[in-house]
C-alpha positions in Angstrom: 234.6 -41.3 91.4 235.9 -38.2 93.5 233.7 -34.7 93.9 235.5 -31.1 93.6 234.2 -27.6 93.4 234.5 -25.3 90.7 235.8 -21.7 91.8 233.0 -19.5 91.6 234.3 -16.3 89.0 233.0 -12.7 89.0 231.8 -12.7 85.3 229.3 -15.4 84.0 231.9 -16.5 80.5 231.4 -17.7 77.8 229.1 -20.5 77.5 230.3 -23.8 77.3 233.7 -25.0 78.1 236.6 -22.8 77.0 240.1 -23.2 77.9 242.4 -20.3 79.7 245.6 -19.9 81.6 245.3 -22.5 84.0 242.6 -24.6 83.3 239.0 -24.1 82.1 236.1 -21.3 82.8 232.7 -23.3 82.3 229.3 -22.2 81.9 226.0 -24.1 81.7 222.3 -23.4 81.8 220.1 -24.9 83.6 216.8 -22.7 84.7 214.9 -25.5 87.5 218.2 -27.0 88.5 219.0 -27.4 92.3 222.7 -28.6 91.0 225.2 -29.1 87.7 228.3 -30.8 87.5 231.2 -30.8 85.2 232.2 -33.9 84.8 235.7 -35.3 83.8 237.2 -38.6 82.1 240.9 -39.8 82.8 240.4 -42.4 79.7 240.5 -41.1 76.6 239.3 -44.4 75.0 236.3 -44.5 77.5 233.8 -43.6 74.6 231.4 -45.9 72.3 233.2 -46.4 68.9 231.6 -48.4 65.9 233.9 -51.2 66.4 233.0 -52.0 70.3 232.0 -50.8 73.5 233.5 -49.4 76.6 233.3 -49.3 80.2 232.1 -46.0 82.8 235.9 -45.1 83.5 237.0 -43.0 86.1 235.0 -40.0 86.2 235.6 -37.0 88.6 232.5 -34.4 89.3 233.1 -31.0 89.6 229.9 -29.1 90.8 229.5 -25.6 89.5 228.5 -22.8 91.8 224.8 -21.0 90.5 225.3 -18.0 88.7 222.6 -15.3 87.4 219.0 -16.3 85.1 219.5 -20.1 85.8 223.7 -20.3 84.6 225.6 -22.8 86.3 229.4 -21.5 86.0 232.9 -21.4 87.7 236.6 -22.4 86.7 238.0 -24.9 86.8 241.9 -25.5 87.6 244.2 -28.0 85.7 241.7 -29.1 83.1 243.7 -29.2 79.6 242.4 -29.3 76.1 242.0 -32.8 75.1 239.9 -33.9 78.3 236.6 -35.8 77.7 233.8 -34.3 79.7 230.0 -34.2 79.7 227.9 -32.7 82.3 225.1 -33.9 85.0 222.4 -31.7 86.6 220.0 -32.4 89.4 216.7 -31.1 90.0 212.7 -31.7 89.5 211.5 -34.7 88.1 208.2 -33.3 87.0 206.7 -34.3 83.6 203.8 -32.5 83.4 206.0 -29.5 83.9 208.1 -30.4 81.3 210.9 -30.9 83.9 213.0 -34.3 83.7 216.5 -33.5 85.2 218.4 -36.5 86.2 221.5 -37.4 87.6 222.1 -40.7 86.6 222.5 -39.0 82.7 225.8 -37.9 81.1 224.7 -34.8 79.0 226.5 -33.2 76.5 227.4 -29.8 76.6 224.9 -27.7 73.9 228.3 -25.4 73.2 230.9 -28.5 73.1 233.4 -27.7 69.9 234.1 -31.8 69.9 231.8 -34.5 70.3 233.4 -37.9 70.0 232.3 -41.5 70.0 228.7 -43.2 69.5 225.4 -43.2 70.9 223.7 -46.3 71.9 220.0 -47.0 72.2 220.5 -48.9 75.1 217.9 -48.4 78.3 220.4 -46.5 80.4 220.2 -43.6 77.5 216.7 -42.9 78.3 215.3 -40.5 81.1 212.6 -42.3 82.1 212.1 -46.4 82.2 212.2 -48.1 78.9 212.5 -52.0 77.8 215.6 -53.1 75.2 213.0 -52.0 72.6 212.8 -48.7 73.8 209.7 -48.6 74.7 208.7 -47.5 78.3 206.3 -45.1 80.4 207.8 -41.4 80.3 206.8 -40.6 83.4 208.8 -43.0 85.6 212.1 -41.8 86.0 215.6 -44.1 84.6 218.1 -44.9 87.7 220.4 -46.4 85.0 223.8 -44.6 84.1 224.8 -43.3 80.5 227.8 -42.7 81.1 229.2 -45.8 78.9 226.7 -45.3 76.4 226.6 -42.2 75.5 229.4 -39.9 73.5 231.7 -37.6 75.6 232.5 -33.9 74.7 236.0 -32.8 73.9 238.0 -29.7 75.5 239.3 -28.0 72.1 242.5 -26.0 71.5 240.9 -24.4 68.0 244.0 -22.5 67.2 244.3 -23.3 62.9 247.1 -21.4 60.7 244.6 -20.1 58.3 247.5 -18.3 55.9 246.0 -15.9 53.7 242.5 -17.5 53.5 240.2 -15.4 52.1 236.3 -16.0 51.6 235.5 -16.3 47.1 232.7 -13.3 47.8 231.1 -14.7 45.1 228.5 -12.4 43.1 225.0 -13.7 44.3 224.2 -13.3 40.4 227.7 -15.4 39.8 226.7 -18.4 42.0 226.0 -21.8 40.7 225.1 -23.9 44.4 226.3 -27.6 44.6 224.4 -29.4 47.4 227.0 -32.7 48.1 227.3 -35.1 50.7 230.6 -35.3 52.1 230.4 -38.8 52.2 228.9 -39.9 48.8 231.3 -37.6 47.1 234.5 -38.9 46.9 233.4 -42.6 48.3 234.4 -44.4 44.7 235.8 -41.0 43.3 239.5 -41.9 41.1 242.1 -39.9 42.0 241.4 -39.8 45.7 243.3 -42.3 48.3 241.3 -44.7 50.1 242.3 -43.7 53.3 240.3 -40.3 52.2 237.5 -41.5 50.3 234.7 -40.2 52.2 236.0 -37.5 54.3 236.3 -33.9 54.8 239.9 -34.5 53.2 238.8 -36.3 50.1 236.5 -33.3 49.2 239.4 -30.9 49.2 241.3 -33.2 47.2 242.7 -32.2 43.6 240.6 -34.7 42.1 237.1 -33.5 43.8 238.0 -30.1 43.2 238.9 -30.5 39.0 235.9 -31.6 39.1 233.9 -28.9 41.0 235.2 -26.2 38.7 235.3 -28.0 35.9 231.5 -28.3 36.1 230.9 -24.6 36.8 230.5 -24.4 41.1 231.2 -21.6 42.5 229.6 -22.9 45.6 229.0 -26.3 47.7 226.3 -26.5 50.3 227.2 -29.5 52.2 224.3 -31.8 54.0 224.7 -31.6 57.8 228.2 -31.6 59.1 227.0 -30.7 62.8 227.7 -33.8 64.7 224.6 -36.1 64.3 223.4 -39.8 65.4 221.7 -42.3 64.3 217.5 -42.2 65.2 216.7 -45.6 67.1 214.4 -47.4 64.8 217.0 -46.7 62.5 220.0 -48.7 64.9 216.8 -51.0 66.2 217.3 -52.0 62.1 221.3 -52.0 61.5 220.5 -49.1 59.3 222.5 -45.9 60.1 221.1 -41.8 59.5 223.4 -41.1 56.4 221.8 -37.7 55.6 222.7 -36.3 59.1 219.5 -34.5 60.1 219.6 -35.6 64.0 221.9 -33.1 65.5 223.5 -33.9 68.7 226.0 -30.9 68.9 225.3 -27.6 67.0 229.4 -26.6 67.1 230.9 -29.8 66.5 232.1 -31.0 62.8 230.8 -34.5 62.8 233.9 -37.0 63.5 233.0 -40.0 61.0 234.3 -37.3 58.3 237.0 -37.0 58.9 240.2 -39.0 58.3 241.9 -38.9 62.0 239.6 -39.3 64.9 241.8 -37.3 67.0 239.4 -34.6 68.6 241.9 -31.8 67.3 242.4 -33.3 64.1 239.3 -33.4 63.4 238.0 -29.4 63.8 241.6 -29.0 61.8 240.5 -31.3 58.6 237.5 -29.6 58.5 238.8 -25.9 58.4 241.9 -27.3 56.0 238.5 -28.4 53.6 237.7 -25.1 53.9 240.9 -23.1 53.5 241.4 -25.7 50.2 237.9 -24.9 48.3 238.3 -21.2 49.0 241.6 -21.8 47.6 240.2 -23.0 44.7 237.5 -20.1 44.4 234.8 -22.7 45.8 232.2 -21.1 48.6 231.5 -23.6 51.3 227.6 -23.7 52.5 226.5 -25.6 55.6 222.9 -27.3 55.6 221.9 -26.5 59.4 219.5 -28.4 61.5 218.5 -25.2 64.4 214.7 -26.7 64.3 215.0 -29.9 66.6 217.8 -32.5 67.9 218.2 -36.0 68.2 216.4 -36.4 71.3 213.0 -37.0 69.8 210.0 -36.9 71.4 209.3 -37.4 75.6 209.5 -41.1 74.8 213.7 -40.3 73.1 216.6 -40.2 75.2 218.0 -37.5 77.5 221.8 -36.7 75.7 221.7 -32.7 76.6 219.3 -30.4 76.4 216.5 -32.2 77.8 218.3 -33.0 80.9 219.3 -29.3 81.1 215.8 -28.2 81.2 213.5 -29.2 78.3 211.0 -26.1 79.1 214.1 -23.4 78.4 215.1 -25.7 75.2 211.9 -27.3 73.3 208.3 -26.1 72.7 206.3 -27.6 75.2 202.2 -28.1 75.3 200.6 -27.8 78.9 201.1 -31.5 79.8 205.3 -31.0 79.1 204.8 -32.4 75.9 206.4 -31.8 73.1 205.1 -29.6 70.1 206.3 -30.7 66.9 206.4 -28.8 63.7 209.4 -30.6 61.9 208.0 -34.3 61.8 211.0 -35.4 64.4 209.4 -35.5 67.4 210.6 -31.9 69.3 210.8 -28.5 67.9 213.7 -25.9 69.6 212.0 -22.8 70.8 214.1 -19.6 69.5 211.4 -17.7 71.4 213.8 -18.1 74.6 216.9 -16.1 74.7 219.1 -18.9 75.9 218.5 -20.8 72.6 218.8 -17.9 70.2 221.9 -17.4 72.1 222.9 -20.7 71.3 222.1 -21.0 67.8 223.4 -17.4 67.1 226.8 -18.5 68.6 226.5 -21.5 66.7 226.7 -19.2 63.2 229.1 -17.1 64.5 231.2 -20.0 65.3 231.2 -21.8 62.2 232.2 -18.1 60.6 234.8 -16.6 62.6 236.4 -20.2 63.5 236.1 -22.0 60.6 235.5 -19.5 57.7 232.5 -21.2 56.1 230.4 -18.9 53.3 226.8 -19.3 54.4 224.2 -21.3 55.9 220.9 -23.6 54.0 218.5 -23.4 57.1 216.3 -27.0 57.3 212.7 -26.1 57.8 213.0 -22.5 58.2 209.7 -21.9 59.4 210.0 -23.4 62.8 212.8 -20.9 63.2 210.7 -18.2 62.9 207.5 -19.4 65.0 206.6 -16.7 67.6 204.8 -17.7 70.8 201.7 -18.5 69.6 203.3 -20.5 67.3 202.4 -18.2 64.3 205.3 -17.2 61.7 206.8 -14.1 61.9 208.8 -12.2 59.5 210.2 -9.9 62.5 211.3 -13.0 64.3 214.3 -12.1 66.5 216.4 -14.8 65.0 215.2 -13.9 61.1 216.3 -10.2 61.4 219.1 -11.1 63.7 221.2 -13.2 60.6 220.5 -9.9 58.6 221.8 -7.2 61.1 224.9 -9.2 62.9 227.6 -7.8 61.9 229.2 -10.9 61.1 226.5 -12.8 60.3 225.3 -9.9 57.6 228.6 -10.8 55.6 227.3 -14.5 54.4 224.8 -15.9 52.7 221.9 -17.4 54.3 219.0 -19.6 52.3 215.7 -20.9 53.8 214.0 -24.2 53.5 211.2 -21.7 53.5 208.4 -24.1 55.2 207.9 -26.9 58.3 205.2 -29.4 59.3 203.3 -27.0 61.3 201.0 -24.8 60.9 200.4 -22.5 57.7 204.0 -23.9 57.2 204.1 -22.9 53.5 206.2 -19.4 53.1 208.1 -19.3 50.0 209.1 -15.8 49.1 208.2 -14.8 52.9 211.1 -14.4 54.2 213.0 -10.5 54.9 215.4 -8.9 53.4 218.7 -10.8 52.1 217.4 -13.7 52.9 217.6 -16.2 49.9 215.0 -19.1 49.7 215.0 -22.6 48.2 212.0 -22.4 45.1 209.6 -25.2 45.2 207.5 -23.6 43.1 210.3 -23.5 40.4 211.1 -27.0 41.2 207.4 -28.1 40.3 207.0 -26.1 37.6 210.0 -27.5 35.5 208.7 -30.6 36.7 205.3 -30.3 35.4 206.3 -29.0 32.5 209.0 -31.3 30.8 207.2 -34.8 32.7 203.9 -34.8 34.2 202.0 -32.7 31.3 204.4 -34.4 28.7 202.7 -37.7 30.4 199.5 -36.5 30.1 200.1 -35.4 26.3 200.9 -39.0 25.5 197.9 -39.8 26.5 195.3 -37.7 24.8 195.3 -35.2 27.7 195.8 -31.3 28.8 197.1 -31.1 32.0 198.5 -28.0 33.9 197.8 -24.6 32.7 200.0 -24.2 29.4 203.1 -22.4 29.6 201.8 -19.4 32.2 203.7 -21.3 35.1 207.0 -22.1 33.6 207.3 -18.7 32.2 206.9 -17.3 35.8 209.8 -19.3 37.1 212.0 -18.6 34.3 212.4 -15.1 35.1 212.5 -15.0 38.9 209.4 -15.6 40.6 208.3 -12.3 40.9 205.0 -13.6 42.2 206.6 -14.9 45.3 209.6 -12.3 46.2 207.9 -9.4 45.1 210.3 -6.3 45.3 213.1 -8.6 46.0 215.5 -9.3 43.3 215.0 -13.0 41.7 218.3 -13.9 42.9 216.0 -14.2 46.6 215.1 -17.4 44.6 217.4 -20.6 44.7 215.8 -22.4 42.0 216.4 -26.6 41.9 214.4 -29.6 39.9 216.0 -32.0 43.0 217.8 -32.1 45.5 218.7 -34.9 48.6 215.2 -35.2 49.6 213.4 -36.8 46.5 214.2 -38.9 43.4 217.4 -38.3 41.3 217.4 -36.2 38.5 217.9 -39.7 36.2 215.4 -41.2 37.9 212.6 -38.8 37.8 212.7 -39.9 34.2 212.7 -43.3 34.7 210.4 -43.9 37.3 207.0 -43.7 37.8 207.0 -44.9 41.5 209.3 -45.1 44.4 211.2 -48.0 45.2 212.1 -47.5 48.6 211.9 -51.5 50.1 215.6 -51.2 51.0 214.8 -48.8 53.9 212.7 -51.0 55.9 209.5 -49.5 56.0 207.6 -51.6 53.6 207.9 -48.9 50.5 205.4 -46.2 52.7 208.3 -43.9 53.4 209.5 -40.7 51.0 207.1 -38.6 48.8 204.4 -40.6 46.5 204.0 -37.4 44.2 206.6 -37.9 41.7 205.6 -35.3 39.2 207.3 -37.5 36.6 206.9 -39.4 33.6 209.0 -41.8 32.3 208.2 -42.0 28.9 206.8 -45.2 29.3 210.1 -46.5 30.6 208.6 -49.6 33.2 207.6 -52.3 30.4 208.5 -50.9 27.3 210.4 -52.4 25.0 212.1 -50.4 22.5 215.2 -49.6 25.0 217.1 -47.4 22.9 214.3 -44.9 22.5 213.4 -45.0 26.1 217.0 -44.0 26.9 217.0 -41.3 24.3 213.7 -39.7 25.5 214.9 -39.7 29.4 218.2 -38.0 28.6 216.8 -35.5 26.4 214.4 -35.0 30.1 217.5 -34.5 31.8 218.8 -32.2 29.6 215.8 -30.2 29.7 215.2 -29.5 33.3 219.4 -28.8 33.9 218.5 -26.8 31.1 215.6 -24.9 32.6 217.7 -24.6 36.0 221.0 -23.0 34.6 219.4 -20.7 32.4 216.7 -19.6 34.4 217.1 -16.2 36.9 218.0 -16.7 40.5 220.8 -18.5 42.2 220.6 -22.2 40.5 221.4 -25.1 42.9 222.7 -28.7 40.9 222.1 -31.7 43.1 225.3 -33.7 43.4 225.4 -36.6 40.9 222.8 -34.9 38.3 225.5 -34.1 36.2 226.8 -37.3 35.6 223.3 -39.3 35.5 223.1 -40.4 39.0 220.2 -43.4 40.0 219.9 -44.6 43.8 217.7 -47.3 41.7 214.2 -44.9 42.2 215.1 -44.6 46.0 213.6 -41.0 46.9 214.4 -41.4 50.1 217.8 -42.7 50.6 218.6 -41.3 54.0 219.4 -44.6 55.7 222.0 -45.7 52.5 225.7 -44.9 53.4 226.3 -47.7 50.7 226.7 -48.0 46.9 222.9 -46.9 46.6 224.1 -43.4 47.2 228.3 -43.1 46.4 228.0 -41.4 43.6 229.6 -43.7 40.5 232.5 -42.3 38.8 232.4 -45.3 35.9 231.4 -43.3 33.2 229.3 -44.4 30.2 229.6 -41.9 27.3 226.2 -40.6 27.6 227.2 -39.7 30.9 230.3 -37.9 29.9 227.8 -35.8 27.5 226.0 -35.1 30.6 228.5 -33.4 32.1 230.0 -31.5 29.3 226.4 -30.4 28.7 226.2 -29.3 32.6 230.0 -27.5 32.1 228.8 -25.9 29.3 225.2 -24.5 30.3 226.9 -22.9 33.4 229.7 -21.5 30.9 226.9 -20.0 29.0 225.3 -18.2 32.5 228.7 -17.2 33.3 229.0 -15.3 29.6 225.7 -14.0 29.7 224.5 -12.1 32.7 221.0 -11.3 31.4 220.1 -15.1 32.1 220.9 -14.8 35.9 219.4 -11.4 36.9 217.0 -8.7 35.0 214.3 -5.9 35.5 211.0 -6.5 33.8 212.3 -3.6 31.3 214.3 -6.0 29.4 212.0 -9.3 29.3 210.2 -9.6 25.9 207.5 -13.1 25.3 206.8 -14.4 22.2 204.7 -17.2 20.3 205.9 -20.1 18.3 205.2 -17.0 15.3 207.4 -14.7 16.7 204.6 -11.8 17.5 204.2 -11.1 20.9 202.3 -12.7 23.6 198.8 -11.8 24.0 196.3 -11.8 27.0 194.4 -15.0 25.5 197.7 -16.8 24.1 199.1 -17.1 27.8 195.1 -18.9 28.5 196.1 -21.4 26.3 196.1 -24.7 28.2 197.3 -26.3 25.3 200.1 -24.0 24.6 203.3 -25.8 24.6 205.7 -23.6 22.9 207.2 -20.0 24.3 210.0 -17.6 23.3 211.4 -15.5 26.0 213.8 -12.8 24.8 215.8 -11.0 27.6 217.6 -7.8 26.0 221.4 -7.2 27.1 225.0 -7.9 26.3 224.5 -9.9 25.1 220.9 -10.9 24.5 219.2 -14.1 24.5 216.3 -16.0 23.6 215.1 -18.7 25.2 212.7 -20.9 23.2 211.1 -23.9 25.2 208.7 -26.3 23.2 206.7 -29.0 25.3 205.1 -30.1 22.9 205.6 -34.5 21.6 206.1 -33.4 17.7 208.1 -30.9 15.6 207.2 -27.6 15.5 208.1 -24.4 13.3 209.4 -21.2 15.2 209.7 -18.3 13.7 212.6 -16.7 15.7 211.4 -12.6 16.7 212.8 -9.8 15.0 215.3 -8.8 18.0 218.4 -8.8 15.6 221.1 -11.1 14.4 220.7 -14.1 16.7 223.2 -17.7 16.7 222.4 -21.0 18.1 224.2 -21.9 21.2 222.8 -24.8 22.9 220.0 -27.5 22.2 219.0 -29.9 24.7 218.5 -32.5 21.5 222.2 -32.4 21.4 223.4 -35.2 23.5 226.5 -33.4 23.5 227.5 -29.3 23.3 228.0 -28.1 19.8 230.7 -26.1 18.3 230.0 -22.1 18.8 226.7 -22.1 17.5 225.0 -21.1 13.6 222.8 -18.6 13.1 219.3 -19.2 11.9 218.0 -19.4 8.2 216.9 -16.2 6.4 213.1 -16.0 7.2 214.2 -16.9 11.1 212.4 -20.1 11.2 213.6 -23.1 12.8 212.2 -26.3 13.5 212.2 -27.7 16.6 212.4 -31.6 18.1 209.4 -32.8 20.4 210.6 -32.0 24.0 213.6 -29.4 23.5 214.8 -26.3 24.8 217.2 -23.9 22.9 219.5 -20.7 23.5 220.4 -18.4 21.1 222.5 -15.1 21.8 223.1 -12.1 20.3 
């Protein structure tokens, strides 16, 4: 090992490592450090891989001279893109304090554009003295070295021949949200190469994208493609983090993805994804993890920001440890300007560098915790996405609530800001399942058709002077049982992830129709598809931006896994052997979202044009919308053209007499297992009958 000096500049740059003429200009914070060094590897291959280990490698320190408010920066000479590095700092060792710097650990950089190889839970990877099992006292500082165990950061060239790339711009009205896993895409997809399946390349690919538009996406919001590692009771297990929420760089596309592990080619597959789908009309979305890391708790391992200085980085209580409001063991505190630098640089990044359309924000709420830990529509960071002047140009949706505190906030969020809808999502839940369930059994449950009818038209309740399209309704999504499955299963059946079945949500808000031992098979299956139909149908013709989780449309099952997060296996590659109920599926998807692109009424309205009616056809009065009981509901939204929406919950036939709105022709009805011609219009006197469990739309 051999020890240089960086050259001390006149400017703090850029933070992070950045190439220039000449070498590199570097800049690190670290508030209680007493010294940082930029550390260099001459191997290449000295990095943890999946298929083996590797040894320290030569590694030369550079230390870099203190600059201004706790900045450690300089430049360094004949340091050329393509260099591994990762960075060292020494200073207190003071838990209580929340201080834990440490030499002896290889840190990655929190503004690296490339992280590259594997993180191993072995006892060198922890601050502070730990067993193999990980378990150890936090107080008692770690003399062991990381360096072979830990991933290295990559100096990046980012130059990328964009052409004449140009963002879709989609309408928020026009947008129909895909949420997709890179991964589980195009893992068994025909049509795309093996050497692709499962990359950022296969989901560009011809095939992925006929299918995209085919089904009506304007818009694909992909699960975390920030570099990410494993948790260690997961690798304690053999079991790896497949959803990707355990960030361990916030600018780095996450290698695995990609089809060449070359640094370079990576970052340049991932903005090629993006230059295809925009190609193709297709809005590119990143789910973002700003709310914690993969560092854990005090008792995780020291990878970056901990060993920078944990107090700058992560809430901390007055013992140094760590306050957590997201369920992963630290929370990152966008109170201190160093981080809302960093996560603001992060969004600029991944617009300006790599073109992408928007952001889904992972338990929002933590991101907009003041000092008191209160939520605060003002937050800094909250008006900051709004007033950038690049950040103001994309899209932004909130996970709008956390672990902590009052951490429910739908329809709290300012401005622009769009907001995932659980109270949609339970509503069409409750509505075509759980009080279905309760039906068949000689009960009422729920409060009749008061709730649904809310949702339907925008959630006005919740966003209040915001438009509807604030609301980005779903029935499911990653998190949670398939669309399939919620009418299949009554229960999770989560053994495959090690826990003993306690693990994902036990509120299922289904009803499977009896499914789990009954006999009659062909009913069963009749009754869970017609379910299927009826929530896609309640999503894509409901107001607000409607979000499909990847698979519904072709009757996806992970087997009534609702919390497949550990399954990079057949569990969760989506299955493109198609039975032909599931080809109905997906013409029926295809054609609901061709039906909200022809008629704009469905996706936005003012309360002027939104009429309710009974299963009579007279309007809704005061004690008609008490009804508990009332299962039937006819929402006319005037335009052009008009619609009527007719939902009936209810488990046998009933007459509907149609209102008097004008000449009116069927065009869809989830007891259709597959889309009709261009629709009839009703009989003379307006009265149709309706199947047990169906939803209709007929236009002007």
């Amino acid at each position: 090992m051999s020890t240089t000096s960086a050259q001390a500049l006149p400017h703090l740059p850029t933070p992070g490592v950045r190439p220039v003429d000449g070498g590199i200009e570097v800049a690190i914070h670290a508030a209680a450090a007493s010294a940082v060094w930029l550390c260099t590897f001459d191997d290449e291959g000295d990095v943890l891989r999946r298929d083996g280990g590797a040894s320290k490698g030569c590694e030369t320190r550079v230390a870099l001279p203190a600059a201004d408010d706790g900045w450690w920066a300089g430049f360094v000479p004949d340091v050329q893109p393509g260099t591994r590095y990762g960075l060292r700092a020494y200073g207190p060792w003071e838990p209580a304090a929340g201080h834990r710097y440490n030499p002896a650990k290889l840190l990655l950089d929190p503004w690296a554009r490339s992280v590259e190889g594997d993180l191993s839970y072995e006892p060198a990877v922890y601050g502070h003295v730990v067993d193999e099992s990980g378990e150890g006292d936090p107080s008692v500082r770690s003399e062991l070295d990381s360096a072979p165990f830990v991933p290295r950061c990559v100096v990046l060239d980012t130059a990328f021949d964009w052409g004449e790339d140009a963002r879709p711009a989609h309408p928020r009205d026009e947008r129909v949200v895909y949420e997709v896993h890179v991964r589980e895409m195009t893992m068994r997809l025909p049509g795309v190469p093996e050497h692709l399946r499962g990359t950022y390349a296969g989901l560009c690919h011809p095939a992925t994208i006929e299918h995209l538009k085919a089904l009506g996406v304007t818009t694909v919001e992909l699960l975390p493609v920030h570099a990410f590692a494993d948790e260690p009771h997961l690798a304690h297990r053999g079991l790896t983090n497949h959803w990707g929420y355990n960030t361990l760089g916030f600018f780095a596309p996450h290698a695995p993805y990609a089809s060449n592990q070359d640094p370079h080619e990576v970052l340049r597959e991932f903005k090629g994804m993006v230059k295809l789908l925009h190609a193709a009309g297709i809005e590119v979305l990143l789910d973002v993890v700003y709310n914690h890391t993969a560092e854990q708790s005090i008792g995780g391992a020291t990878v970056s920001w901990r060993g920078l200085g944990a107090p700058t980085w992560y809430r901390l209580d007055e013992q140094g440890n760590d306050v957590d409001v997201t369920g992963c063991g630290n929370t990152l505190d966008l109170t201190d300007p160093v981080v809302l630098e960093m996560v603001l640089d992060s969004l600029r990044y991944w617009v300006n560098e790599c073109h992408v359309d928007g952001f889904r924000y992972d338990l929002a709420v933590a991101l907009g915790r003041g000092e008191d830990l209160g939520y605060d529509a003002d937050h800094p960071f909250l008006v900051a996405v709004l007033e950038d002047p690049v950040l103001s140009q994309v899209l932004h949706v909130a996970e709008p609530w956390d672990l902590g505190p009052d951490g429910w906030r739908t329809g709290q969020f300012p401005g622009a800001w769009a907001e995932w809808n659980d109270r949609f999502r339970d509503a069409a839940r409750d509505f075509w399942l759980a009080d279905a369930g309760a039906l068949s059994r000689g009960e009422v449950s729920g409060d009749g058709v008061r709730e649904i009818a809310t949702r339907l038209v925008g959630s006005r309740d919740l966003f209040g002077e915001r438009t509807p399209l604030s609301s980005v309704g779903f029935v499911t999504a990653h998190d949670g049982f398939t669309m399939a499955d919620l009418a299949a299963y009554d229960t999770k059946h989560n053994e495959a992830n090690g826990e003993d079945n306690r693990d994902g949500n036990d509120h299922n808000r289904s009803w499977n129709h009896g499914a789990e031992g009954a006999t009659d098979d062909a009913v069963i299956q009749l009754a869970r598809r017609r379910s299927v139909r009826n929530l896609l149908g309640t999503l894509l013709l409901s107001s607000g931006i409607p979000m499909i989780a990847s698979g519904d449309e072709i009757g996806r099952t992970t087997g009534g896994n609702n919390n497949p997060y550990c399954q990079d296996n057949e569990m969760t590659w989506l299955d493109w052997e198609l039975d032909p109920a599931q080809e109905d599926l997906r013409a029926t998807v295809a054609h609901l979202t061709a039906l909200r692109r022809e008629i704009p009424v469905l996706r936005d309205h003012d309360e002027s044009v939104i009429g309710w009616y009974d299963e009579t056809g007279a309007p809704m009065r005061d004690e008609t919308w008490e009804q508990d009981d009332r299962r039937t509901l006819q929402l006319h939204l005037a335009g052009e053209p008009s619609a009527l929406l007719v939902l009936h919950g209810g488990l046998g036939p009933v007459d509907v007499t149609l209102p008097d709105v004008g000449p009116l022709r069927l065009r869809w009805d989830s007891a259709w297992e597959r889309p009709a011609g261009p629709g009839s219009a009703p009989g003379e006197r307006g009265v149709e009958t309706l199947t047990p469990l169906s939803v209709r739309l007929y236009t002007s």
